[in-house]
Phi, psi and omega in degrees: 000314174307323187308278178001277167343296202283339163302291236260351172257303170327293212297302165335307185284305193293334153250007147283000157267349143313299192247046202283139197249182146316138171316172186253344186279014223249147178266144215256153167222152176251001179281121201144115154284109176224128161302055163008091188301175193270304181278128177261349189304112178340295195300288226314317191204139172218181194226163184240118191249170181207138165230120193240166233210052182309256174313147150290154180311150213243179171286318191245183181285354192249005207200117153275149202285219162302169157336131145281130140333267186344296188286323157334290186299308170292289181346301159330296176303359204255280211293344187263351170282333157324299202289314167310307222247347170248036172261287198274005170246038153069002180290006200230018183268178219276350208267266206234069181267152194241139183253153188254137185216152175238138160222177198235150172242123211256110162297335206010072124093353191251132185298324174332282179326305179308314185275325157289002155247014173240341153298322156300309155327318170252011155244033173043037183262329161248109180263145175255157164311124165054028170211141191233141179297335161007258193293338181261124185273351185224174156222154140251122181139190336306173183280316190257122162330304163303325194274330153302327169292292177308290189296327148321315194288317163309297180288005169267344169278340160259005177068076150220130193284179203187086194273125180256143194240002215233319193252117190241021150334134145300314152332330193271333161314337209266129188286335158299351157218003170222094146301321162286357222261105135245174187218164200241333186247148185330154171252195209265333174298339176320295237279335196271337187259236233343344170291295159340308211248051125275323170289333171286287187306321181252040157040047151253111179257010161188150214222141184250110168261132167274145187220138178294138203245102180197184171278348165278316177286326174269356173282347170248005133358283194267346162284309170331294183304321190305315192276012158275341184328184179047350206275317193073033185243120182256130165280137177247019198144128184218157189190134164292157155193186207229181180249050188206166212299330187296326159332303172295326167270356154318330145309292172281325149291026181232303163275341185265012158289195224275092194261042170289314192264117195275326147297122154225163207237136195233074196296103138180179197289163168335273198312328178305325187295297212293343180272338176281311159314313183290334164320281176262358124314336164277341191264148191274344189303315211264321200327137176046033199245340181221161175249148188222128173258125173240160182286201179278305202319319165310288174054221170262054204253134197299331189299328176299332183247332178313109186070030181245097147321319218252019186255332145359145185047357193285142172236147189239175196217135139228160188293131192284075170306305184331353164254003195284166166316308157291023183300311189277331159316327205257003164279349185299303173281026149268285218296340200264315177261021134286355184291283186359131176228167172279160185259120193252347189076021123187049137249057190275000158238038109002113178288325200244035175272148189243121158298330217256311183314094161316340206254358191279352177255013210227324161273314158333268181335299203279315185294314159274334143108023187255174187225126167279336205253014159266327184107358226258005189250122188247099167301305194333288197289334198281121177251135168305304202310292149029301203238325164240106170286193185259021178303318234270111178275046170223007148328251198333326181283338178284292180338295172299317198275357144272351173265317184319286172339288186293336188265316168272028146273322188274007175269296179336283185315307214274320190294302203266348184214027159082341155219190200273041183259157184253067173284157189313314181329310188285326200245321165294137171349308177277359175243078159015076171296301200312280204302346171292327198277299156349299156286312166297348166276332171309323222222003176285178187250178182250194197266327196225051133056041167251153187243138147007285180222182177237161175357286177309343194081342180316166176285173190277162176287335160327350211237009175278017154291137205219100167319123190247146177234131155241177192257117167214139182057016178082025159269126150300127169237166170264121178245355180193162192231129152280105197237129158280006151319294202302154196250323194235162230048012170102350192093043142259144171264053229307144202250340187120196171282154008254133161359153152291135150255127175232114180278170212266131163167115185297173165280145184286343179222178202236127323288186114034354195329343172287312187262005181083022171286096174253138160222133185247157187266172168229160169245120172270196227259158200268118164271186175294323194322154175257051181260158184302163161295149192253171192234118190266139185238131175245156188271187208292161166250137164271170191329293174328289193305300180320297174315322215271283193282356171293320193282333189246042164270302185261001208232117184281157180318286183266056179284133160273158159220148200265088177120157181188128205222110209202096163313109166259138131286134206235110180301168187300319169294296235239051151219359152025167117244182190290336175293008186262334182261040167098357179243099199291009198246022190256328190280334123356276160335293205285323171294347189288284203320320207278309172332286197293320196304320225266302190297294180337300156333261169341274170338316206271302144009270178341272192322302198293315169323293177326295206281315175341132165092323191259162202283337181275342172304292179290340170251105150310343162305321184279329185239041195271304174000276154298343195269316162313290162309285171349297231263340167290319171304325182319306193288314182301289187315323198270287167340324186268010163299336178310329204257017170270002176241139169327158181302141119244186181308311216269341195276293208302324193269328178301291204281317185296336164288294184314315177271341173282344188280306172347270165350286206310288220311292179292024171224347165301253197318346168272356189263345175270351163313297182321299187300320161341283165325319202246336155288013180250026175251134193258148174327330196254024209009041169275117183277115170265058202293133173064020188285132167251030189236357216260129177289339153260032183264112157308073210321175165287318184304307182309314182295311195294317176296337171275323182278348171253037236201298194275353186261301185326327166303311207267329172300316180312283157322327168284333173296295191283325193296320180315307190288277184330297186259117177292144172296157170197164158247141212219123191269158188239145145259131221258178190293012168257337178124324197296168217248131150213180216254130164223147169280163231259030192235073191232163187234121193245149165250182212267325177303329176235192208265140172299343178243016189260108157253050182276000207241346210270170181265349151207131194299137187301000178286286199318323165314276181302346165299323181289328184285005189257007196278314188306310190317304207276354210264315195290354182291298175267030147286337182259329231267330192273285190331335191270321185287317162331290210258015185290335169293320161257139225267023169320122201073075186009054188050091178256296158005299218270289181305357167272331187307331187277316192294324196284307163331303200260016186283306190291345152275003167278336201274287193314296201274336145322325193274338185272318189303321166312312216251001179270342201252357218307321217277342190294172187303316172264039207315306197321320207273323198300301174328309177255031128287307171315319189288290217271331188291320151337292194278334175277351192290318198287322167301305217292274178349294169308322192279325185282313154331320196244331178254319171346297178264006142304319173293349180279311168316321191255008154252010167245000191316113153302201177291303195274001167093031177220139186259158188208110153248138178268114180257058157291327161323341218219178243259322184290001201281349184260007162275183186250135195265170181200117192315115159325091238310334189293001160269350158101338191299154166259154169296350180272325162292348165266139164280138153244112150281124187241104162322329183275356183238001179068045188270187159286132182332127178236144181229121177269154142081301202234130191242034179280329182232156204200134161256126197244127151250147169296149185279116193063347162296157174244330180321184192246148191245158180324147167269147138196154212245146168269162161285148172296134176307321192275001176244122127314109170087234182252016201299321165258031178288156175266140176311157194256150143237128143339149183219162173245085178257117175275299200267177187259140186266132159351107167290335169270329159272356185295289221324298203294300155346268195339301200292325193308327189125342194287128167293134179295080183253029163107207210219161148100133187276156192183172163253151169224150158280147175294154167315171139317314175296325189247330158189029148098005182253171142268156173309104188182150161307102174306322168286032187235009187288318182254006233261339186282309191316352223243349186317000000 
């Protein structure tokens, strides 16, 4: 009895831990087509999920458009291969049955849309009735090469397998980054070499492609090409586009050039064709002027052609079911769903009524043009077949990738739990599910013991047979078969009538200069004879070939090179900004940049407010500096708006000019401050500030010339580099694989590819990190030249404070620069970089501007009447001479006070006996000044200026007291030189050393 127990609790714990599901609080959603299993018991039943492109793309990111066919029809097709196959694979007997139940998730045509619904989904933020990411042993899908890439990339982190029926990218092979990822239908390099040896076979040697700029169109791009190498069949011209106006015209500029070459191959889905054909139907130039090669997407589809003139000859490709194994399977599923009807609600007990489609009465309606809830739909009369042909070449490949599915879950299931049930060995997480499922579906057979896939997960090579159709009369007809077995005719058949017809078409020049053709001449070897020398013509080289020996003529294996100059064509997304393609750190940027431009403002406002009007106002002499400075910080905030757009030519030339000049233009003017400063010390070490009569003080004229001397070197280096290399923007593949926009002054060697940037030998951050070495030189030149000079206080110790802009500049440097260049391998290296550029530059502009004006704005709010700041520098190495107004003021000796300060005695009064120093009797503080007013001034005109004092004690209330009644001004505490009033002796009331000390602002 205990054994019993204890079994009968094992067996319990095993299947609550089958069947753990979703939370029950989870949001339940019904936008979802779902079949239902029958058996709800954890062993009992699993589900096969699919996301499929049921709707076309919507207006918004929120709304699907109309019915896809396509997506409609495969859908169908999902749910009757469930239904058939896990029929014949004995899962539905009567005995021990395990039900297979499916449901679809409709993309409507957006990669977004895709990656969010199978992430809500495989994270249990969107629940269906009775399904769990558990219980789902598969995905089928996506419909579209983009939308598979992206979502491989989801499911491979969760170890879910993920069968595509749909997506032929060349891309999708690589097993290192879509680990889960398989397909049932060929992939477009198949598809590419069957263009090529059609081309080979009808003797056509050169050809123009349009190609769709999305990964299905440059994956077949780039298989094309591989498989013409070799070939002598030349592209004389190519040009990407999108399905939109700029597209087109990309399309008509591109065919309204030289229309010798008459083929064009056409890379991109059905809808891609039909946009193209309709392009050029419309213009009367192109019309009925080129044969156009379309792809499998095309195939036959009546929609690609209807009403196109210019389509006329066109050959097209499908895949040759008729040799596949499901041939019959896939008329089977034409016949049942043309049986079908919509669910009107109250005909649901109906047998060929569709319960599971949400979406199927929504195409009914939209195909017959009818309304159920107008009455306006007649089932009687109304036939799909009508409406839908038996056309559609991705049928068969969903039929297989749901007989794969279901036949390698049930070899899984008989290996891991001994019969045909899905038990926890198989379905939990922790018994290396993913990869059990995975291989066994990678490795299943078909009925008559052909596999699935091949090695790579790619479909097997049986199935790379290929129809060709051309268009006569607004018809397909099949003029030839593609057996890939075959050896001869390139592996084409003639099918009977009527012939392929292919018209003539040549290169626009003699030779060839589109394909890199040249002919060259020789001189043969000189005979007796007097016949002229004769001229042997070899024949053309192609583009490969020409390239080839250039390089390994003129060229080392491992020649580096700086720049790389290349027509792209560039969509309406790629002229941007980066926040539209995801990188959310511009908005950053961009509120730092508009913040500084406003505080310059603001500052530069201030000042002029402040100084307008005061005799330091009226000499420009004194503030062109600052006014200099300002206007360089302007130019650093204004640059860095360049990097708020995706690369261009016009961004890349801003920035690569812009931030070393930027940089000069502010550390050039702190370094002609220092000399300011430092000639304006006299031998005696006496300070004559701001004296311009003082025999070493650094004239202006002299000043303007060391600033453009230290910004003109940095003009030089941005100037030549421009020239040597011209900015461009270059689309790149970036260490993700993915194709983005960089600018173009990065250095690749001739041994690797020019557009990888896994391969270049120095990144354009590292290029542009170097043109910044004069930068980094001027950084610590002032910064040593600022310690030198901390001492003096000219200008209100202005020193001290470049010494801090310039100082704390260098770890601002250090850590931009390590943050660019540590980062090269990362994914996003390109965005690290440049972000590493603007954020630098705005810490350091920010740093400068606060460093340098923050205590000019404490100067010009203690600023007196007359345009003079009065600070006390008692503190300080100067404080115990005796200062004295400089002969350039014109003053008399009578007119000055001296206070002698160091020792806080009693006051000695030179000359003028208009001012008196009163001290308390035994205090040692230092005691109030006060000055009388002039008899000949009224009210304040001749007040004396406040000097700040470092006053510990408290002053006599009886001598202010006593002063007053005397007639005397109260003029502050603390020693200064003072002047007579205006009125008495023709100078002003002022500090003298305060005169220029300001100018420099």
């Amino acid at each position: 009895m205990a054994l019993l127990k204890f079994l009968l609790a094992s067996a319990l714990v095993v299947m609550l831990q089958a069947q753990e599901e979703c939370p029950a609080d989870g949001c339940t959603s019904s936008d979802v087509a779902l079949l239902e299993a029958d058996n709800m018991q954890a062993a009992n039943h699993y589900y096969i999920g699919a996301m499929l492109n049921v709707h076309e793309q919507g207006e918004d990111a929120y709304t699907c458009g109309k019915t896809s066919l396509r997506g409609l029809v495969n859908a169908e097709a999902f749910f009757w291969a469930i239904k058939e196959y896990s029929q014949r694979a004995g899962l539905t007997n009567n005995i021990d049955p395990v039900s297979v139940g499916g449901f679809l998730m409709d993309s409507c045509g957006r990669v977004a849309k895709s990656i969010e619904d199978i992430y809500s989904f495989q994270t249990c933020r969107r629940q269906y009735t009775n399904v769990s990411p558990r219980n789902t042993v598969a995905i089928v899908g996506a419909s579209t090469s983009d939308q598979s890439m992206a979502v491989a990339e989801l499911l491979n982190s969760m170890e879910v397998t993920q069968v595509s029926s749909s997506s032929t990218s060349p891309y999708l092979s690589n097993t290192n980054m879509y680990e889960y990822f398989l397909r049932t239908v060929p992939s477009d390099v198949v598809q590419t070499v069957v263009m090529a040896r059609l081309m080979l076979y009808k003797s056509i040697q050169y050809v123009q492609v349009l190609y769709q700029d999305n990964a299905y169109g440059m994956g077949l791009l780039l298989a094309f090409k591989e498989a013409l190498e070799g070939t002598g069949v030349c592209i004389t011209a190519q040009s990407q586009f999108d399905m939109n106006a700029r597209g087109a015209d990309y399309i008509k500029t591109m065919l309204k050039g030289p229309k010798d070459t008459r083929f064009v191959v056409i890379l991109g889905t059905n809808m891609a064709a039909r946009f193209v054909l309709e392009t050029v139907d419309g213009e009367n130039d192109l019309k009925n002027q080129f044969t156009f090669v379309g792809t499998s997407s095309w195939g036959t589809d009546v929609n690609v052609i209807r009403g196109i003139d210019s389509a006329e000859n066109a050959i097209t490709f499908t895949f040759n079911t008729g040799s596949y194994m499901n041939k019959d399977d896939v008329i089977n599923f034409y016949n049942k769903m043309f049986m079908l009807k919509p669910d009107t609600g109250s005909n649901s007990g109906d047998a060929n009524v569709n319960l599971y489609n949400p979406w199927f009465t929504k195409f009914w309606e939209e195909a017959f043009e009818c309304s159920f809830a107008a009455a306006t739909c007649d089932l009687a009369d109304q036939k799909l077949e009508d409406k839908i042909d038996r056309s559609d070449p991705y049928v068969p490949f969903t039929l297989m990738a749901v007989d794969a599915i279901i036949r390698g879950v049930k070899e899984a299931a008989q290996t891991k739990c001994g019969n045909i049930h899905v038990c926890s060995n198989l379905l939990n997480p922790d018994k290396s599910r993913g990869t059990d499922l995975f291989n066994f579906i990678k490795n299943t057979t078909s009925g008559n013991g052909q596999r699935f896939f091949d090695a790579k997960g790619d479909a097997a090579s049986v199935y790379d047979n290929f129809r060709v159709y051309q268009v006569r009369d607004g018809a397909y007809f099949n003029v030839l078969d593609y057996t890939a077995s075959q050896t001869g005719n390139y592996g084409f058949d003639s099918v009977g009538k009527p012939a392929m017809v292919t018209g003539p078409s040549s290169c626009p020049s003699r030779p060839c200069l589109e394909c890199g053709e040249v002919q060259s001449t020789t001189q043969a070897p000189e005979t007796t004879t007097t016949t002229p020398d004769q001229k042997q013509t070899l024949p053309p080289l192609s583009s490969s070939d020409l390239l080839s020996k250039m390089i390994e003529e003129y060229f080392k294996d491992d020649q580096e090179f700086t720049g790389v100059w290349r027509e792209q064509m560039r969509e309406s997304k790629d002229s941007s900004t980066r926040f539209e393609n995801g990188f959310d750190w511009i908005i950053a940027i961009g509120v730092c940049a508009g913040l500084g431009i406003v505080c310059v403002l603001v500052f530069e406002i201030y000042i002029l407010y402040k100084l307008m009007g005061t005799k330091i106002g009226k000499q420009w002499r004194t503030m062109w500096l600052g006014q200099l400075l300002l206007f360089g910080l302007f130019c650093s905030y204004l640059t860095l708006f360049a990097y708020l757009f995706t690369p261009t030519k016009e961004t890349c030339g801003i920035t690569r000019f812009g931030v070393g000049v930027s940089y000069a233009m502010c550390f050039a003017v702190l370094l002609v401050k220092l000399m300011v400063l430092l000639t304006s010390k006299t031998s005696a070490d006496t300070l004559l500030p701001g004296d311009v009569d003082s025999p070493n003080y650094l004239r202006g004229i002299y000043q303007f010339l060391m600033f453009l001397f230290v910004v003109g070197v940095q003009v030089v280096i941005a100037v030549q580099w421009l020239i040597q290399v011209p900015p461009d923007a270059i689309q790149v593949k970036s260490n993700t694989g993915d194709m983005v926009w960089i600018c173009n002054h990065y250095t690749w060697s001739l041994n690797n590819s020019w557009d990888d940037m896994t391969t270049f030998v120095r990144t354009d951050f590292e290029n542009h990190l170097l043109s910044l070495t004069y930068i980094m030189f001027l950084i610590l030149l002032t910064t040593i030249i600022a310690m030198k000079a901390h001492g003096i206080i000219t200008n209100h110790r202005e020193s001290v404070f470049i010494g801090i802009a310039a100082g704390f500049s260098i770890p601002v440097w250090v850590a931009w620069g390590l943050v660019g260049g540590l980062n090269k391998d990362h994914k996003y290296a390109e965005e690290f970089g440049d972000a590493a550029i603007a954020f630098g530059l705005f810490i350091t502009a920010t740093l400068v501007l606060f460093s340098m004006f923050l205590p000019k704005v404490r100067q010009l709010v203690n600023m007196g009447v007359e345009g003079i700041y009065l600070e006390d520098d008692r503190d300080t190495y100067y404080a115990g001479s005796v200062v004295m107004a400089p002969p350039s003021y014109k003053s008399r000796p009578s007119s000055v006070v001296y206070v002698n300060s160091n020792g806080y005695n009693d006051p000695v009064v030179l000359g003028d006996q208009n001012a008196v120093h009163l001290r308390h009797p035994g205090s040692n503080y230092s005691a109030p000044v006060y000055v009388k007013k002039p008899e000949s001034i009224h009210g304040g005109s001749g007040k004396v200026l406040r000097v700040t004092g470092d006053l510990t004690g408290k002053h006599p209330r009886e001598s202010k007291k006593s002063a007053s009644e005397a007639g005397y001004h109260y003029a502050g505490s603390g020693y200064g030189t003072y002047r007579k009033p205006r009125s008495e002796s023709g100078g002003t009331m002022r500090r003298s050393a305060s005169a220029t000390e300001i100018g420099a602002l």
